[in-house]
N, C-alpha and C positions, 0 to 999 in steps of 0.2 A: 504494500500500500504506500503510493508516495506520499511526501514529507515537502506541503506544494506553501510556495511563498509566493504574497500580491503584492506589489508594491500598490498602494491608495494614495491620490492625490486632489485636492481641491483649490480653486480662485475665487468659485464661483458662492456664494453663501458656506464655505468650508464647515463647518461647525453642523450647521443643517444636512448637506451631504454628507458627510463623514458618517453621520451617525445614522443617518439614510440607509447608507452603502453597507454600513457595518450589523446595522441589523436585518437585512437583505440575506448578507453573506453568512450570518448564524444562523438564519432559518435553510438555506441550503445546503451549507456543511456544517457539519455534527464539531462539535469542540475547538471549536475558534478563536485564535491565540493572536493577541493583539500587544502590538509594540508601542512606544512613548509618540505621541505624537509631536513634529517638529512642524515649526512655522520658516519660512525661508524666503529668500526673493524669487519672483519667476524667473524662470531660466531661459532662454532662447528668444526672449521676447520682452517689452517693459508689459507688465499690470499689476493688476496686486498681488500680495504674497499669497504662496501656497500655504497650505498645512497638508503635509505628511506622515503616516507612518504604514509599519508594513503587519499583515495579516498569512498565521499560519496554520494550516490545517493538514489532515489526513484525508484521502479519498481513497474513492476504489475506480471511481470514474477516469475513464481514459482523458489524454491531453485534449482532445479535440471537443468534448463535452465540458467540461473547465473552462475553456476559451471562450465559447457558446453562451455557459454561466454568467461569466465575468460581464461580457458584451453585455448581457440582457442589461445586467445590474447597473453597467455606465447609463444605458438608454432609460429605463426605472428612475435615476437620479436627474434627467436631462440632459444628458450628452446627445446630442445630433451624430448619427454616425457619417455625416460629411465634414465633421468638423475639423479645421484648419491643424495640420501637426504643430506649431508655435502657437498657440494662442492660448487664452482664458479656459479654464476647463472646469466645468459643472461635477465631473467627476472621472479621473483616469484610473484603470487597472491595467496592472502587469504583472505578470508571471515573471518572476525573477529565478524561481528553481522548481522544474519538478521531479521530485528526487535528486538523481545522482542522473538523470536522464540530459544526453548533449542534442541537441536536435539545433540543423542549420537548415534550414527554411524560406522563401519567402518572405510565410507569414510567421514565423513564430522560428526564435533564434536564442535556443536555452544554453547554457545558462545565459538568463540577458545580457549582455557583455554593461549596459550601462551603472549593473549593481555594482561593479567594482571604480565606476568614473562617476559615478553621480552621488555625492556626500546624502540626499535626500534618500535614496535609496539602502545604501551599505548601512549609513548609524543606523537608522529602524533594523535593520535586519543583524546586524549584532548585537543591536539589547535583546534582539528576538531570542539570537539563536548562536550565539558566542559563540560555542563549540564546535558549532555545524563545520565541516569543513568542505568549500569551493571546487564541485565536480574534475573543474578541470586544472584548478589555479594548484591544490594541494593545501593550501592555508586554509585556517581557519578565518571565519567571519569578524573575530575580533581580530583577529592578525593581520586582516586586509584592511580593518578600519583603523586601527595604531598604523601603522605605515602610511594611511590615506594624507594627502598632504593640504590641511587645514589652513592652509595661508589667506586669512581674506575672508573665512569663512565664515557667515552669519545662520546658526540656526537655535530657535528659538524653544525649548522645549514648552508644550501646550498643554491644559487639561480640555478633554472636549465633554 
């Protein structure tokens, strides 16, 4: 049974979605393991900050019904599925690991490569799961985030 991490992210009403998305996601998987949530600036684009953190569970469900899930749950919260890749987001999910599973794709390129470059993604997912260690990297979660290079870095820890 994999061992599946989302990274969650919001601009748009964050607090409202977050908690949208996070009770969506407990009524479809079973024991739902949620990490600090951090506030940050938008990346790629100016708007307002995000609030992120990352969500982990157990399935039995294949990758391609997880993916499916995840979608429903952006479109549930108000994400338009035409919407621009830089911009404001009502509410993002990503698949950062499933399992020990490498998959190069298209549409779907696990482990994400952006959990190791994107601070919003990696700290959630080291408070999550410290010891987990990185399919392909060999380190572990905390050892990729201790090494992560913080220079400049603004992230805010949240209560939602």
């Amino acid at each position: 049974m994999p061992l599946v991490h989302v990274a969650a992210g919001s601009n748009i009403e964050p607090e409202t979605n977050l908690k949208r998305a996070l009770d969506e996601l407990r009524r479809r998987f079973a024991d739902l393991s949620v990490s600090p949530a951090y506030r940050n600036p938008a990346f790629g684009f100016e708007g307002d900050d995000f609030i992120n953190l990352v969500v982990m569970f157990n399935t039995t469900e294949p990758l391609e019904s997880v993916l499916k899930e995840l979608r429903d749950v952006e479109t549930l919260c108000g994400r338009p599925r035409n919407a621009a890749k830089w911009a404001a987001r009502a509410m993002d999910l990503d698949i950062l690991l499933y399992g020990a599973c490498v998959v190069d794709r298209p549409d779907v390129r696990l482990p994400r490569a952006d959990l190791v470059r994107k601070a919003y993604m990696l700290r959630p997912a080291a408070d999550l799961s410290p010891d987990l260690r990185h399919p392909t990297l060999d380190l572990t979660l905390q050892q990729l985030w201790q090494a992560f290079d913080k220079t400049g870095l603004r992230m805010d820890r949240v209560r939602l």
